[in-house]
Structure formats: C-alpha cells, structure tokens
BABANU-321621 format. One record per residue (C-alpha): x, y, z; residue in one letter; residue number from 1. Coordinates in Angstrom, 2 decimals. Last residue first. Example, Ala and Ser with C-alpha at 12.3 -4.5 7.8 and 13.67 -1.06 7.14 Angstrom:
REM BABANU-321621
REC       X       Y       Z vexlum drenfi
REC   13.67   -1.06    7.14      S      2
REC   12.30   -4.50    7.80      A      1
END
This chain:
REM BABANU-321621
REC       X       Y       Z vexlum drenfi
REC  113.18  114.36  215.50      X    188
REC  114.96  117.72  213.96      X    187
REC  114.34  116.01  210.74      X    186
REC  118.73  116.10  210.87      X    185
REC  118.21  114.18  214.46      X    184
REC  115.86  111.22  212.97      X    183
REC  118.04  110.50  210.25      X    182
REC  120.93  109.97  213.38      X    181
REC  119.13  108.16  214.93      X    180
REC  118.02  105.67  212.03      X    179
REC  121.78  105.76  211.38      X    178
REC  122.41  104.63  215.00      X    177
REC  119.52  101.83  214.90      X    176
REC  120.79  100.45  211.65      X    175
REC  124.17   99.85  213.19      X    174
REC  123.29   97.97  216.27      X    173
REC  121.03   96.00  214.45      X    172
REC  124.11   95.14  211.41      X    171
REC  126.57   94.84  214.27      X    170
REC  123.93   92.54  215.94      X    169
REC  123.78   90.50  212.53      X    168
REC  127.79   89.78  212.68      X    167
REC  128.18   88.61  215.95      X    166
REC  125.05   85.96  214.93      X    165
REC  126.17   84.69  212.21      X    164
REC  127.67   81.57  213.13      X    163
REC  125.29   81.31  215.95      X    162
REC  122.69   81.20  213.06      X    161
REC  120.21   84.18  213.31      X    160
REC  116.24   83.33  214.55      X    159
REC  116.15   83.18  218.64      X    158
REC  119.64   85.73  218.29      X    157
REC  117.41   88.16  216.39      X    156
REC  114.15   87.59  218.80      X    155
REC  116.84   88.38  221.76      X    154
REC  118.08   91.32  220.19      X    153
REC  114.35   92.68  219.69      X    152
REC  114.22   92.19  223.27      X    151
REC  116.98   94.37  224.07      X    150
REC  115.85   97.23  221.65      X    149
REC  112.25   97.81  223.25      X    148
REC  109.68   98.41  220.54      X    147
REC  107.54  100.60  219.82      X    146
REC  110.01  103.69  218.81      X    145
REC  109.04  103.13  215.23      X    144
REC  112.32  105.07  213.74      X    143
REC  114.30  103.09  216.73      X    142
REC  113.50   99.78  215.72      X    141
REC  112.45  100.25  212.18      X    140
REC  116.25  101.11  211.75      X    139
REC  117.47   97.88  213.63      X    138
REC  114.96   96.06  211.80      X    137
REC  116.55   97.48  208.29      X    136
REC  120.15   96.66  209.60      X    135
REC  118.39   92.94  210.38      X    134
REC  117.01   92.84  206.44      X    133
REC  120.58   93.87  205.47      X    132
REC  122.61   91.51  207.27      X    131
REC  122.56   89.69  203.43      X    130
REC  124.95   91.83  202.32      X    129
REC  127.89   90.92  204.59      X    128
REC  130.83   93.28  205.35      X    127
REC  129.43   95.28  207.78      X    126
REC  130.31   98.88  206.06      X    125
REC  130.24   97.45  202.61      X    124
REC  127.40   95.28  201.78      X    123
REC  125.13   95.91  204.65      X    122
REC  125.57   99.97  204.17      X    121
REC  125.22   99.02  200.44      X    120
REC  121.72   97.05  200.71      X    119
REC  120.35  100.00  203.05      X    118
REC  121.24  103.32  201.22      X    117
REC  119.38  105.77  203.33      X    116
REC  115.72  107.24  202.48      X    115
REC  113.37  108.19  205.64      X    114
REC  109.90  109.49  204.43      X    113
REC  107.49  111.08  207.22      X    112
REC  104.41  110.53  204.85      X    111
REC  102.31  112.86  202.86      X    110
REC  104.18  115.15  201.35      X    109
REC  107.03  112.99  200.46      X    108
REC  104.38  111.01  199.07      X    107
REC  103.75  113.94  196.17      X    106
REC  107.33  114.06  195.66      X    105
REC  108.08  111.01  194.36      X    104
REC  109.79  108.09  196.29      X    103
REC  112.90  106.63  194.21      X    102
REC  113.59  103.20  195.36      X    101
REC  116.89  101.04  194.75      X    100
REC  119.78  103.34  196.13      X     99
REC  117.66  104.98  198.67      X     98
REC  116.63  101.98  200.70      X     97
REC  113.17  102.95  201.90      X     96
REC  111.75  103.56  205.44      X     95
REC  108.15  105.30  205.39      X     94
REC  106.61  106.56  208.69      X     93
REC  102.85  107.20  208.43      X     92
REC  101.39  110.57  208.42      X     91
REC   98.73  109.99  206.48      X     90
REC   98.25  106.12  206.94      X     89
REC   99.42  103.84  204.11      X     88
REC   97.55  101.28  202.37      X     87
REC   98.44  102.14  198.85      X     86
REC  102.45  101.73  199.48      X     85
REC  102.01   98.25  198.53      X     84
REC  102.27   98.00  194.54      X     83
REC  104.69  101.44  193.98      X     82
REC  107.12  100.19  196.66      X     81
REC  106.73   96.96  195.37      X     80
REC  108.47   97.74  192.37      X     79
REC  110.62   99.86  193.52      X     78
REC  112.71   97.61  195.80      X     77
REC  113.79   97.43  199.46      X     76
REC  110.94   99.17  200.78      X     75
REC  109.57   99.12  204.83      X     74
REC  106.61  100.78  205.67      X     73
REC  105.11  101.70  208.86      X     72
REC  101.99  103.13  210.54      X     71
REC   99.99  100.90  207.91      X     70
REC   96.14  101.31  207.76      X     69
REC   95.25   97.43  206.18      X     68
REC   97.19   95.20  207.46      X     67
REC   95.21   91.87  207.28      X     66
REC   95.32   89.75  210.41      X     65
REC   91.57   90.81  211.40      X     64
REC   90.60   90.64  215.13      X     63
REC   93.94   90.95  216.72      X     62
REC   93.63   90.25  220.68      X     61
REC   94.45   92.87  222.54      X     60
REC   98.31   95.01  223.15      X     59
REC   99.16   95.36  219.18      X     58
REC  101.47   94.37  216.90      X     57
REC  100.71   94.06  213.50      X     56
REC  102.99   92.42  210.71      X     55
REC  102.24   92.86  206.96      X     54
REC  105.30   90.88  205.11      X     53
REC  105.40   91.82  201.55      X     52
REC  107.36   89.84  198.47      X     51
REC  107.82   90.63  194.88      X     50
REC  109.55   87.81  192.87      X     49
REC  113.55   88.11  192.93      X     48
REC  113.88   84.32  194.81      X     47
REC  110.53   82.97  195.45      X     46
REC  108.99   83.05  192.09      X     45
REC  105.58   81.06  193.20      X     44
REC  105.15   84.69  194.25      X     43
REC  105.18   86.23  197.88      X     42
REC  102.95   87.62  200.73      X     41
REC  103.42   86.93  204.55      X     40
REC  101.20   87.69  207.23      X     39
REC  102.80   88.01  210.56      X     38
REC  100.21   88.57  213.22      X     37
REC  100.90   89.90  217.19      X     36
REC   99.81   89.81  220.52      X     35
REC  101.50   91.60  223.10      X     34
REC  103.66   90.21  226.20      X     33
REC  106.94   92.33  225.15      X     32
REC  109.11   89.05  225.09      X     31
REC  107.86   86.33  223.20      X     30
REC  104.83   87.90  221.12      X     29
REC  106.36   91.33  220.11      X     28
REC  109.83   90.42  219.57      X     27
REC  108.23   87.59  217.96      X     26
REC  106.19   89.56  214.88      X     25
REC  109.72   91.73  214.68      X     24
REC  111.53   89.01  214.17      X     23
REC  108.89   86.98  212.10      X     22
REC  108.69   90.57  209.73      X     21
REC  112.48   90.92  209.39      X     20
REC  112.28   87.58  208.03      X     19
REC  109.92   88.13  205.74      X     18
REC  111.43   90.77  204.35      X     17
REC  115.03   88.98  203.89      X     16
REC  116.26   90.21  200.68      X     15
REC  116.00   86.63  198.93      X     14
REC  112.47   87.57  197.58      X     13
REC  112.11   91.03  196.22      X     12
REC  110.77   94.34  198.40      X     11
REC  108.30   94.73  201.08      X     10
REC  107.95   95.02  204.60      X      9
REC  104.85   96.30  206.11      X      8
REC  103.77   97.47  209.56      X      7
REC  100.93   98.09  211.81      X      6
REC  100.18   99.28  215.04      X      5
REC   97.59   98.90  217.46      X      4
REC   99.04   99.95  220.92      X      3
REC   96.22  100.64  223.41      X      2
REC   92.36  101.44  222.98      X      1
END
C-alpha cells in the first residue's frame, strides 16, 4: 500500500480550518495526481462554534471519507482539541497554537507535539490575523513532509484573493521556516 494519510483541522469557526483543509485537499487532487476527501464538520453557529476539517490524501481510491487514524492534527482552540484529538495515531504529529491550547502531559507522551503561538505570529509578525490558517498550512507543510511546497502555493493562489495573495505566501513561507526550525530543536 502507498501514501494513506490523514489529517484534521480543528478549532472555532472564522479561523479558517476549513479552508486550510480544501487547500491542502487540492494540493493533493490538482497537482500531486492523488486522490483526496475533505470532510468538513461545523455547528449551525458558524462563526466561534467548533469546527473540524478531516482531509485524507492518499495515492488509490479512498474507500471511506471518514478520518478515523489521524497522522496529523491541527488545533487552534481548546475546546476542540479535547473533542477531536480521540482519533489519533500513536505517534502522530500534533500542531497546536500555544497561546490558546494547553496539551497535558500524558499526550505529550504519546504524540510528536509541536506548540508555537499561531494566531499572534499572523497577527503581529505578518500583519494580518486572518493569514493564520495559511501560516498553519505552511507549518503542516513541512512538519508532514507529504507534500511538495510549490504546489501547495499554487492551491493557495487557486483559493486566496489576488488582493491578498502577497500577503498569504509570506504567511506559507513563514509557517514553513518556524515549522523548521521546531523540527531542528527535536533534533528532527
């Protein structure tokens, strides 16, 4: 069997999960020739209800579109950190914005946990918090190692407004030098 990998990204509506999940879902698709599901998960409460976007990527035909042994988590919020962190693999990776979720101990032991302060690195260092989502696929990016970094670009640029667009690949290009540079102090 080839690539079968699977990913979640969770945290409150308006942060841009499911977003991150389509780019990632169409990186895949549209220019790494693999198949791919986006399944997205949110309240009648769209804005600051919980939301989760299970994406798998893999090189055959997806049988089932649920998520259901994640390689890789995403958290923007504690909330749903504690709700969809059940489905994790041992040993999966686990991205979480440090400022908003605290990840006990006990998971620290059982997942390769990355924590980096996500929301305020959009807010303040480029300039815009909403790029957060795409600094968080930037980071997922090179953490995940799946994917190839061009053609994520080109799913960014298929989905951000032109107006926006300088601004989001700072945010990508960003996300995937911290996520390099978590890596290096694991000794990764």
């Amino acid at each position: 069997m080839g690539l079968h990998y699977e990913l979640r990204f969770v945290g409150i509506g308006g942060q841009g999960n499911m977003l991150a999940g389509t780019i990632i879902a169409e990186a895949a698709v549209y220019y790494e020739n693999k198949y791919a599901t986006q399944v997205p998960t949110y309240t009648s409460q769209v804005r600051g209800g919980p939301t989760k976007a299970d994406v798998i990527i893999s090189d055959e035909p997806i049988q089932f579109a649920e998520a259901t042994h994640i390689d890789f988590l995403l958290a923007l919020d504690q909330r749903t950190y504690d709700m969809y962190k059940k489905d994790l693999k041992d040993g999966a990776i686990v991205l979480v914005d440090s400022g908003l979720v605290n990840v006990p101990e006990e998971d620290h032991k059982k997942w390769d946990v990355y924590g980096y302060p996500i929301v305020k690195t959009a807010k303040y260092d480029i300039g815009n918090v909403v790029t957060a989502n795409i600094l968080a696929v930037g980071m997922t990016v090179e953490l995940t190692g799946i994917f190839d970094k061009e053609n994520v670009k080109k799913a960014i640029a298929d989905r951000v407004p032109a107006a926006f667009l300088e601004l989001n690949m700072k945010a990508y290009e960003t996300g995937i030098e911290i996520a390099k540079k978590l890596k290096a102090e694991k000794g990764k």
